[in-house]
C-alpha positions in Angstrom: -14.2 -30.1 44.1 -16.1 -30.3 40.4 -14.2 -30.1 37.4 -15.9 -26.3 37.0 -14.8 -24.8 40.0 -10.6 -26.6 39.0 -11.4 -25.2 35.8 -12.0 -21.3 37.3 -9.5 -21.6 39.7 -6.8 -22.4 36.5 -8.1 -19.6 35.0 -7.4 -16.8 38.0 -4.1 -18.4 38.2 -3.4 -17.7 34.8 -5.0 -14.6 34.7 -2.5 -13.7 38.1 0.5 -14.6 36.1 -0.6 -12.4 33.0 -0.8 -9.5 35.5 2.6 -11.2 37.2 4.3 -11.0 34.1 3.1 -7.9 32.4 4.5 -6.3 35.3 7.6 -7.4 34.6 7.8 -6.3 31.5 6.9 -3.1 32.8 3.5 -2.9 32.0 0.8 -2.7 35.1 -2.6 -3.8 34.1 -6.0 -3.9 35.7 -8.7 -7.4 35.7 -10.4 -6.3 32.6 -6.9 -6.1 30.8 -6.0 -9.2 31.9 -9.2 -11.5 30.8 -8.9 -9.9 27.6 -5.3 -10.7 27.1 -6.0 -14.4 27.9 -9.1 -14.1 25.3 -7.4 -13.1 22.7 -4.6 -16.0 23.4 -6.9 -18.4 23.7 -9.5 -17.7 21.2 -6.8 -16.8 18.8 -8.3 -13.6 17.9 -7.2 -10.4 17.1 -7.6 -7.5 19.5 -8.7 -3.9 18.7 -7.3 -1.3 21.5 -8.9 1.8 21.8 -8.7 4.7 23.7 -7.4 8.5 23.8 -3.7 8.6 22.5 -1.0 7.8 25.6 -3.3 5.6 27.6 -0.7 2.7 26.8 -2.2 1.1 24.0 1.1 0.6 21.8 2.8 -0.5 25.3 0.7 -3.0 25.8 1.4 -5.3 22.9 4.8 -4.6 23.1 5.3 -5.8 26.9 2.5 -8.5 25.6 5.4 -9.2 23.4 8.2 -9.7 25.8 6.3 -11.2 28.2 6.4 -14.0 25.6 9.3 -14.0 24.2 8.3 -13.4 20.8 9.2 -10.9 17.8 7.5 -8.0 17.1 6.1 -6.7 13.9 4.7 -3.1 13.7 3.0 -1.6 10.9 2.6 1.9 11.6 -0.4 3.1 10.0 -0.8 6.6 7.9 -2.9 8.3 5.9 -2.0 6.9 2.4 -0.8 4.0 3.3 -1.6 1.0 0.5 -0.4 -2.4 0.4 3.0 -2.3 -1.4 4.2 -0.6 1.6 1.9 -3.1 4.4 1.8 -6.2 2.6 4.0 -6.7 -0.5 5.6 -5.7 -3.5 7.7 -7.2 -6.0 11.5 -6.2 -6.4 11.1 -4.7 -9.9 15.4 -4.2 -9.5 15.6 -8.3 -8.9 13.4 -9.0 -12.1 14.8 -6.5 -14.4 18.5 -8.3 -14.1 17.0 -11.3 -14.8 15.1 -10.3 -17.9 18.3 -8.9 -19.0 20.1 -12.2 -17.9 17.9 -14.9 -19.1 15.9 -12.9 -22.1 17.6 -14.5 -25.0 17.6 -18.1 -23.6 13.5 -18.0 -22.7 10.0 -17.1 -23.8 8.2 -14.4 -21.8 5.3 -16.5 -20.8 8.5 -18.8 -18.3 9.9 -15.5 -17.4 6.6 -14.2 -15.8 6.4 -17.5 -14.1 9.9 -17.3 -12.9 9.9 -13.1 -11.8 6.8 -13.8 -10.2 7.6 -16.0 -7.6 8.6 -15.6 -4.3 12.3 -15.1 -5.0 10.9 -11.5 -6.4 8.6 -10.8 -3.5 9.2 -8.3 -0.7 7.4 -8.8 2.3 6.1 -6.2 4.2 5.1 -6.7 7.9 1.4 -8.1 7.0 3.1 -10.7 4.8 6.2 -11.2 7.1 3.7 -11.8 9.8 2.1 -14.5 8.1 5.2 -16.5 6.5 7.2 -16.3 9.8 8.1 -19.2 10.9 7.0 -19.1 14.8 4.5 -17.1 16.6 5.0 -13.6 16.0 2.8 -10.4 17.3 1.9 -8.4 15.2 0.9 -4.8 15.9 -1.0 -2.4 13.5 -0.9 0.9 15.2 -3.4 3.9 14.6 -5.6 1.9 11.9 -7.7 5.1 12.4 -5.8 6.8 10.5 -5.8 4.6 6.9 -9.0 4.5 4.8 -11.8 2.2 4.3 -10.0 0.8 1.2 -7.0 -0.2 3.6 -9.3 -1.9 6.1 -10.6 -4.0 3.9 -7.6 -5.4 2.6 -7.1 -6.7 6.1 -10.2 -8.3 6.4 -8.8 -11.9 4.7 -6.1 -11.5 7.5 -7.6 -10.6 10.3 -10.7 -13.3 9.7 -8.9 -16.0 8.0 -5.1 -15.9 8.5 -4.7 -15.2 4.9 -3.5 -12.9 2.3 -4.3 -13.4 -1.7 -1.5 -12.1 -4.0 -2.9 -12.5 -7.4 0.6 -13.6 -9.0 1.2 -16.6 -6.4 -2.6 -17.2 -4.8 -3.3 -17.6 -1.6 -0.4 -17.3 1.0 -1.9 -19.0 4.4 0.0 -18.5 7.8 2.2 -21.0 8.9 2.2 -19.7 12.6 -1.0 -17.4 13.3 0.3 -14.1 14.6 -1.1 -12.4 17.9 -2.2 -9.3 16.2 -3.1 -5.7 18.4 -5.0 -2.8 16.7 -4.3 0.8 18.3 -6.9 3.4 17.5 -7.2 7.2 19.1 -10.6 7.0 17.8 -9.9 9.8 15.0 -12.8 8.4 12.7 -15.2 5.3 13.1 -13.6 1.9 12.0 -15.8 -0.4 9.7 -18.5 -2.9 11.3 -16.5 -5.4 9.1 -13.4 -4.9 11.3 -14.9 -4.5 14.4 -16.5 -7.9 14.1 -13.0 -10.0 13.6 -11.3 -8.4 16.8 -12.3 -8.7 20.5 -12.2 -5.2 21.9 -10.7 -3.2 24.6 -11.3 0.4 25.5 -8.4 2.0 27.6 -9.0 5.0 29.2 -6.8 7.1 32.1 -6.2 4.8 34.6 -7.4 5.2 37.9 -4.7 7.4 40.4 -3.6 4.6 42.7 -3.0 2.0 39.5 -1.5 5.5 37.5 1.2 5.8 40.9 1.7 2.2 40.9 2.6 2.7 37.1 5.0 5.5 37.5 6.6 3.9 40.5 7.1 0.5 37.9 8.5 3.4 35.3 10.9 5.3 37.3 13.0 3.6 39.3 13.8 5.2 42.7 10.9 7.5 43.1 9.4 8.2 46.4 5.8 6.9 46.6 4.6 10.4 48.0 6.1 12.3 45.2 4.4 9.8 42.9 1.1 10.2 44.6 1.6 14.2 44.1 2.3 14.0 40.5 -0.4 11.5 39.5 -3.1 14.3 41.5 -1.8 17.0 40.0 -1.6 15.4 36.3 -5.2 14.2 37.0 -6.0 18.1 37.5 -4.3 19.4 34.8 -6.5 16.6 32.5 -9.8 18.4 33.9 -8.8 21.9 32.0 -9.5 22.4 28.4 -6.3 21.4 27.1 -5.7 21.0 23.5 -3.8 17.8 24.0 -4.2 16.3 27.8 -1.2 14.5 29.2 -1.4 10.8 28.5 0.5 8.5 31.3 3.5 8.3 29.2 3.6 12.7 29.6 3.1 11.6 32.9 6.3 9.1 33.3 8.6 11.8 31.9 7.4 14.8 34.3 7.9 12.0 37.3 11.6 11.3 35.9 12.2 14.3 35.4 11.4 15.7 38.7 14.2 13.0 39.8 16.2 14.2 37.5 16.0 17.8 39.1 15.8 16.7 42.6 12.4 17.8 43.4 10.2 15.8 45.5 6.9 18.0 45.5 4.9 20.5 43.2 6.4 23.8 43.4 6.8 26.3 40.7 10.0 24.7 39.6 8.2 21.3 38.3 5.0 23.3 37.4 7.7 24.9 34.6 9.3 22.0 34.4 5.8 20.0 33.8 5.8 22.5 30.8 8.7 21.1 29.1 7.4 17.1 29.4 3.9 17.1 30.0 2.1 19.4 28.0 3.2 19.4 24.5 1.1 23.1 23.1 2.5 26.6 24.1 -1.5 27.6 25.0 -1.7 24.8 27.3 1.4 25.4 29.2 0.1 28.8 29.5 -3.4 28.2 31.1 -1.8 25.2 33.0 0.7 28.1 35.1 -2.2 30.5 35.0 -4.4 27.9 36.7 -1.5 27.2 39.1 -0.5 30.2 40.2 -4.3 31.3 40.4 -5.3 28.2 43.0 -7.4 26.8 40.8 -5.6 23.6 39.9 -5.9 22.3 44.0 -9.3 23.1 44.5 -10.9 19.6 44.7 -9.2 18.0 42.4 -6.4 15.8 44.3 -7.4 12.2 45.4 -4.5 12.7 48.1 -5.9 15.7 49.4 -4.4 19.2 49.3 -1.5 18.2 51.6 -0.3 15.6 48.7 1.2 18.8 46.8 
């Protein structure tokens, strides 16, 4: 056997085991996950996750994180958001009691030096990412939603493994984080960006992996109930919803079915889907109307009509 074909078989192994152990850590991936996963770990690269919002983007990273034993750091990103509040800023309490303390015995130019130096600083997940001590993941979640300004403050970071604080220099990481970037895809991110991260688009998964993913999610659940509620969630995603029902929606409807003791799709967990998976008033509406009007059946169940 060549060195090539050892060399691919390693590689499926590994690429078995991410699977193996994502689904461990309650997280049940496809191929395409997978590859990138091992990509990003072995490139040492950071990955960009997009996708509609509830697809498991934010789960990902943090069953990426268990998987590996590691902490996690989250940065979740808002409109607003600068970097005193991502990457730093100095504890102005800390180096006012100093001035007071040490004012009479020293010129100001050694008291800047001294208040401006780590002692003072406060680390905010970018930095504490950075400084930590041992491989960390690091997720920044919904970057779609900060500004252009705030993207390209991460560009040193996320291309370099570095952060410049003008008081202290340049502040290189000691481990290199695993970082993840979540984005609903709310506006277009920056070329710059796009070019530092390997991507990943996650979309609704397909039914069977969506039933395997509920039965991972609720423990105890008949596989023909979770058949029924993946085919009837797909339906309900083909109406004009103002906010479709991402698999997470999904999970809590299929507990809560449990909960209630229902194992098919009456009107009791159509009304019940209204409390869990749909999150508008207008959307549990046309979901019933659609329901009690045929119209959610017609065509639309991988399982056939007999799944319900």
């Amino acid at each position: 056997m060549s060195q090539g074909q050892n060399d691919l078989i390693a590689i499926k192994t590994e690429l078995a085991e991410i699977k193996k152990d994502l689904s461990q850590n309650n997280y049940v991936c496809d191929d395409i996950t997978a590859t990138v996963l091992y990509m990003t770990e072995k490139m040492n690269k950071p990955l960009l996750i997009e996708g509609p919002a509830g697809v498991g983007k934010t789960e990902l990273a943090r069953s990426f994180c268990a998987m590996r034993g590691r902490e996690l750091i989250r940065l979740q990103c808002y409109e607003g958001l600068d970097e005193t509040k991502a990457i730093y800023e100095w504890n102005y309490k800390k180096q006012l009691l100093y001035i007071q303390a040490a004012g009479h015995n020293k010129h100001w130019e050694h008291l800047e030096t001294d208040i401006f130096s780590e002692p003072y600083l406060l680390a905010r997940p970018l930095l504490r990412a950075l400084i930590s001590p041992v491989p960390s993941v690091l997720l920044i979640d919904e970057i779609d939603k900060v500004d252009q300004e705030f993207e390209a403050m991460l560009l040193e970071l996320l291309g370099e493994w570095q952060i410049t604080i003008p008081e202290l220099g340049t502040i290189r990481a000691q481990q290199p984080p695993t970082v993840f970037l979540t984005s609903n895809r709310s506006r277009e991110l920056s070329e710059a960006l796009k070019r530092r991260c390997l991507y990943l688009y996650l979309d609704y998964p397909p039914p069977e992996r969506e039933k395997d993913i509920i039965i991972n999610k609720v423990p105890g659940i008949e596989e023909e109930l979770a058949q029924r509620v993946v085919a009837f969630v797909e339906a309900v995603r083909g109406l004009d919803l103002h906010k479709p029902p991402g698999i997470s929606e999904t999970v809590d409807w299929a507990a809560a079915l449990r909960l209630a003791g229902l194992d098919s799709i009456d009107t009791r967990a159509v009304n019940l889907a209204g409390n869990t998976l749909l999150k508008y008033q207008t959307d549990v509406e046309q979901m019933i109307e659609k329901y009690h009007a045929g119209q959610l059946m017609k065509g639309a169940s991988p399982y056939g009509k007999k799944g319900w």
